[in-house]
N, C-alpha and C positions, 0 to 999 in steps of 0.2 A: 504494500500500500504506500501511495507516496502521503506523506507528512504535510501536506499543506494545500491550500486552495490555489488555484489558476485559473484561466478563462483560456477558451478552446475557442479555436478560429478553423476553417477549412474553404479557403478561398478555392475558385476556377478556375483563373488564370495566375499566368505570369505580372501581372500589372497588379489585380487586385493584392496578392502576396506580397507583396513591396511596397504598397501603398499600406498594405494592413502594418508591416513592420515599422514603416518610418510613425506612421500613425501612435502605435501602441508604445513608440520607444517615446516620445512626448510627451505620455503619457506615465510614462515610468516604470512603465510594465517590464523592462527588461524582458523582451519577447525573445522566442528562439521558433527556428523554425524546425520541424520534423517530418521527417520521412520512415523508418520504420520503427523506430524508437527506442530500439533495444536499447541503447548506449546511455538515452537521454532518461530511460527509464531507472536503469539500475543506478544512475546518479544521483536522481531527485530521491531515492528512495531513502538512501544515506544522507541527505542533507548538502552536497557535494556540488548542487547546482538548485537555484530556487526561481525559475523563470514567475514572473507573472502573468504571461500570457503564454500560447504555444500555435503557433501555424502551423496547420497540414498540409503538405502539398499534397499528399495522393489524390487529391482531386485536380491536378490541372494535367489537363492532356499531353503536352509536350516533355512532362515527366515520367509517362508512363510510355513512352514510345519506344518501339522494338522492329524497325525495322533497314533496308539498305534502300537510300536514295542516293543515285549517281551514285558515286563508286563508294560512299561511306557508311559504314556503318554504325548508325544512331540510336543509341540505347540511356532511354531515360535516367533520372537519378534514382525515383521511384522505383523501379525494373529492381524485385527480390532476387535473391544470388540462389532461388531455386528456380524464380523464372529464365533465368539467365543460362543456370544447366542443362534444364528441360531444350531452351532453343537451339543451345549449342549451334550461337550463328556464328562466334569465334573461338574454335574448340581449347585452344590455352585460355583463355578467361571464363569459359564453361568450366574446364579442370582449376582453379584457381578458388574460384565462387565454390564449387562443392568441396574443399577441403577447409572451408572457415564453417566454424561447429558442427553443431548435429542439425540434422534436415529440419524438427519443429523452431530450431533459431533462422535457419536459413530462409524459413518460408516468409519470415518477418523481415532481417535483415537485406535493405534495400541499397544498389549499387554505390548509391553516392552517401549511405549514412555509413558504406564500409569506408570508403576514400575518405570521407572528413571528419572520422571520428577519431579519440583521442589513444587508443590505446595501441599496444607496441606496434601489433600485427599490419590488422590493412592490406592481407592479402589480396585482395581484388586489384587492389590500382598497379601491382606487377606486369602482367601486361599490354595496361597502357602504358606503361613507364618503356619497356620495351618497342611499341606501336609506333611513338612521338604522337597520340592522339591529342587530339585538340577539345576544350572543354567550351562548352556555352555556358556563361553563367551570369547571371541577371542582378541587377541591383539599382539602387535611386537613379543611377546615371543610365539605364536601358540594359541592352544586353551586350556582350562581349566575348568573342572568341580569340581563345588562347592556347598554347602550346602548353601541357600539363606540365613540360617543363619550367613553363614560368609562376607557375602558382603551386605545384606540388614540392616545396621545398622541406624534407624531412616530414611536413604535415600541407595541409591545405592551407595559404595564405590568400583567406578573401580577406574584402575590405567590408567593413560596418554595415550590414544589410543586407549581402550579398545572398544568394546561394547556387550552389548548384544544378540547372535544368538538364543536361545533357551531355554524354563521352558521344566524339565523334573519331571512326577510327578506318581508317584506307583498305578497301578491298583487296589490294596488296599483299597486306597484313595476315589475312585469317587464315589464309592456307598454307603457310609456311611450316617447315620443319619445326618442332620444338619438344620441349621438355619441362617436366614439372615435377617436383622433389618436394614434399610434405614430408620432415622427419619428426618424430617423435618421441620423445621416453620410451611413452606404454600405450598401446593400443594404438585405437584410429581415431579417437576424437579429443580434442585438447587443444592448449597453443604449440605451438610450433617451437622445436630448438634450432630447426633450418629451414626456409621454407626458400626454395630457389625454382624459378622459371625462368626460361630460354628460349631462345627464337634464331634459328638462322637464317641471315641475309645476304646477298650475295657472297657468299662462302665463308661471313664472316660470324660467330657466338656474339651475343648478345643477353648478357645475363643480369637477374636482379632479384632481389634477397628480402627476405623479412624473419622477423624471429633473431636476426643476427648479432644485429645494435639495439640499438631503443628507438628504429625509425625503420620503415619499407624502404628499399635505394635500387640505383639504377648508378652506377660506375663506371664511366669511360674509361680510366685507370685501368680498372679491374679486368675490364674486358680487354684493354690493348695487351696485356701482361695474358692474359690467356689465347689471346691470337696468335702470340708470338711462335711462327713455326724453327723459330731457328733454336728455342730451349726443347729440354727434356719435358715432358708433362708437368712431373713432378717439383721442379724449377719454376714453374710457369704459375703452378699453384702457389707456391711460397712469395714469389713474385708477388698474386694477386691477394694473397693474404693477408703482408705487408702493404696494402693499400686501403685497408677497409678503411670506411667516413668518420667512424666512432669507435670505441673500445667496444669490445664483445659484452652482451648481458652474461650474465651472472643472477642467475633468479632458479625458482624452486625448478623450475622444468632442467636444469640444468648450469655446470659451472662454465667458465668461459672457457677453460683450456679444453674441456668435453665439448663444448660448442665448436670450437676450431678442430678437432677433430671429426668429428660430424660433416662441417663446412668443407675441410677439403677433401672426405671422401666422395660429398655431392657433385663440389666442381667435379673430379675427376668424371664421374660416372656422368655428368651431362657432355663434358668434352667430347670424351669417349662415343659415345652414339649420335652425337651431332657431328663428330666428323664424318660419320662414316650414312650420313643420309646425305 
């Protein structure tokens, strides 16, 4: 049960939801907006976050869009990381999406509340980060399309208002060779001690990580240190080891020096079969 009183909003559009937020922040509402909740739920619940208002977007249609116009393919914020499985309209972010929880969270858990929410994982946005896909994302000043690389800096960096309407991501993209590595302690369902996806493009690995550091990443570093055909594998590894963004976590799923262990058996094993596709 959450601790406290708020007012519920479920706007239709893109216009109304941004008109509702500037509105409600004038107000003092401290509004937030949501899409599947999980995050925003087990916060408020603990006192961790006390919005006074709450925007829904699952009611505006451009956040629930799932399909390919011209060569891109358009998948809402709203869009569940089961709806997402189910489509497997881009089969690494299909396997991406179904490796965060178990399926009764997944069916809740919506594309854009995995990308801007707060915690280590944030599996999802790995192959956009891989993609170079492009985000729409709406706020007081209209809408804006941007290169995830400019807004996905360790987390989502909008500006006061904003949110996210839309990944848009290059027909290019979807049929490429790749790989996907969910490691874990125990079992099949939990956080992650390695979670790595890959893509290759013109002959080139393309890898990005989560569960690693304390943030999802994508490595130009990392990856030219594993391109390198002129090292051994195992050189190439240590190479890109010595490159991560951050110090290794260290948390209950795992110590860091067990994490780097982990980590460079995964490189090896994604190297390994994306050369040879």
């Amino acid at each position: 049960m959450i601790p406290f009183d708020f007012e519920y909003y479920k706007p239709s559009s893109v216009q109304q939801a941004v008109e509702l937020f500037q509105y409600l922040q004038k107000q003092g509402k401290n509004p937030i907006y949501y899409a599947g909740g999980t995050e925003i739920i087990t916060w408020a619940r603990t006192n961790a976050i006390q919005p006074g208002a709450v925007i829904d977007l699952k009611a505006i249609p451009e956040c629930n869009a799932m399909d390919m116009r011209k060569d891109q393919l358009v998948i809402g914020a709203c869009v569940t990381l089961s709806a997402l499985s189910e489509a497997n309209a881009f089969p690494l972010l299909s396997e991406s999406a179904q490796g965060v929880a178990d399926q009764t969270a997944r069916n809740k858990i919506t594309l854009g509340g995995n990308i801007c929410g707060n915690i280590h994982y944030r599996e999802a946005v790995l192959p956009l980060l891989l993609a170079n896909s492009r985000l729409v994302i709406a706020g007081i000043h209209g809408r804006r399309e941007v290169s995830i690389h400019h807004v996905f800096l360790q987390q989502m960096r909008l500006e006061n208002g904003e949110f996210l309407v839309q990944t848009l991501t290059n027909r290019a993209y979807l049929s490429l060779p790749y790989v996907h590595y969910k490691k874990r302690q125990i079992g099949n369902v939990g956080y992650p001690l390695v979670t790595l996806a890959a893509l290759k493009i013109d002959n080139q690995i393309r890898t990005a990580y989560s569960g690693v550091c304390a943030f999802p990443f994508r490595s130009v570093e990392i990856d030219r240190s594993l391109n390198d055909s002129t090292l051994p594998l195992t050189a190439r590894i240590a190479q890109a080891v010595g490159k991560l963004p951050a110090p290794l976590l260290h948390n209950t799923e795992g110590s860091a020096s067990y994490r780097e262990f982990v980590l460079k058996q995964t490189m090896a094993d994604a190297v390994y079969l994306l050369q040879r596709r």
